[in-house]
C-alpha positions in Angstrom: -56.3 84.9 91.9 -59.8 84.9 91.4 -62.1 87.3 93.2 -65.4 86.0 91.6 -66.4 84.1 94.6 -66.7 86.1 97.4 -68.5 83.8 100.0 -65.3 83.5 101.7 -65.5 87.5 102.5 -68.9 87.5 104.5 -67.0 84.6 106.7 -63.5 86.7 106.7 -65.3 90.5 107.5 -67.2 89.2 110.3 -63.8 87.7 111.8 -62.8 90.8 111.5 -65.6 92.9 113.3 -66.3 94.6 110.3 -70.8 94.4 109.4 -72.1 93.6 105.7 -74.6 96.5 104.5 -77.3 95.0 104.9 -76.5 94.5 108.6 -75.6 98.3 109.6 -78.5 99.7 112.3 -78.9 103.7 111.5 -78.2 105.9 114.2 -81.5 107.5 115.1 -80.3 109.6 118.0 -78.3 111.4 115.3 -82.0 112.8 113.7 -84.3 115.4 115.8 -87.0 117.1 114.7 -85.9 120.4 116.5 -85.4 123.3 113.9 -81.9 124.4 116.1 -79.9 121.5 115.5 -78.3 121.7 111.9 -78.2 118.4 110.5 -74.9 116.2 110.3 -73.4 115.1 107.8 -72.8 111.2 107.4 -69.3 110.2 107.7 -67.7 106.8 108.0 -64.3 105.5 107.8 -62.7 102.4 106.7 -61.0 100.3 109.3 -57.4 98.9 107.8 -58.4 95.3 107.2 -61.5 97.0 105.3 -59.1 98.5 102.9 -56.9 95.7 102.5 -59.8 93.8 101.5 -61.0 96.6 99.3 -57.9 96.9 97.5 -57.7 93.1 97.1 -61.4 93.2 95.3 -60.1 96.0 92.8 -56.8 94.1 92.0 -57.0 92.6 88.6 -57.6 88.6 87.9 -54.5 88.1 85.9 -51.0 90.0 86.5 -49.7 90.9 83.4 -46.6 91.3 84.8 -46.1 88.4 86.8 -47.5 86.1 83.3 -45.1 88.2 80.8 -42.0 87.2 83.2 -43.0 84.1 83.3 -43.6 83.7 79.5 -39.9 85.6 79.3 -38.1 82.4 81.5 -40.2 79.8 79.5 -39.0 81.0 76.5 -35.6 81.0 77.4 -35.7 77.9 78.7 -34.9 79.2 82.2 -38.4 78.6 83.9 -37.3 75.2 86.1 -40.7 73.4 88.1 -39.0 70.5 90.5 -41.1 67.2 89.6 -42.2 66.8 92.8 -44.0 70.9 93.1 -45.9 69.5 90.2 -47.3 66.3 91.4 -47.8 67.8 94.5 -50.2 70.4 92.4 -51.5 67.7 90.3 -52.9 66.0 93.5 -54.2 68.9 95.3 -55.9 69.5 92.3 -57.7 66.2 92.5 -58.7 66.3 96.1 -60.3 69.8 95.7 
């Protein structure tokens, strides 16, 4: 999987509710001027499809593990593709 591109996530976030940076409003009614009020601190919490796709940007672009299991079958001449999953792939592939 590869995480390069992410024009996909502006598309998927908004979905989702969930506001790029760059469109986040500050609160002003949280800042006085009034010497009484001690100042809050800023807080904010991820919702759980914002750490899903946090995780997901994190995750490497090649699993080791899944490419050394699959290197284990090929050797052992165990790994098996039906004809038809390839050209199937090999024609996806083509359209785009």
């Amino acid at each position: 999987m590869d995480v390069r591109d992410r024009s996909n996530y502006t598309s998927n976030l908004e979905s989702l509710d969930i506001k790029a940076p760059s469109q986040v409003q500050p609160d002003r009614a949280s800042s006085t001027s009034s010497s009484n009020v001690t100042p809050e601190r800023d807080s904010s919490e991820l919702s759980s499809a914002a750490q899903v796709v946090a995780q997901a940007l994190h995750m490497p672009d090649v699993r080791q593990d899944r490419v050394a299991s699959l290197q284990q079958q090929i050797a052992s001449g165990r790994y098996q593709v039906a004809p038809q999953d390839v050209a199937d792939a090999m024609l996806r592939n083509l359209v785009g």
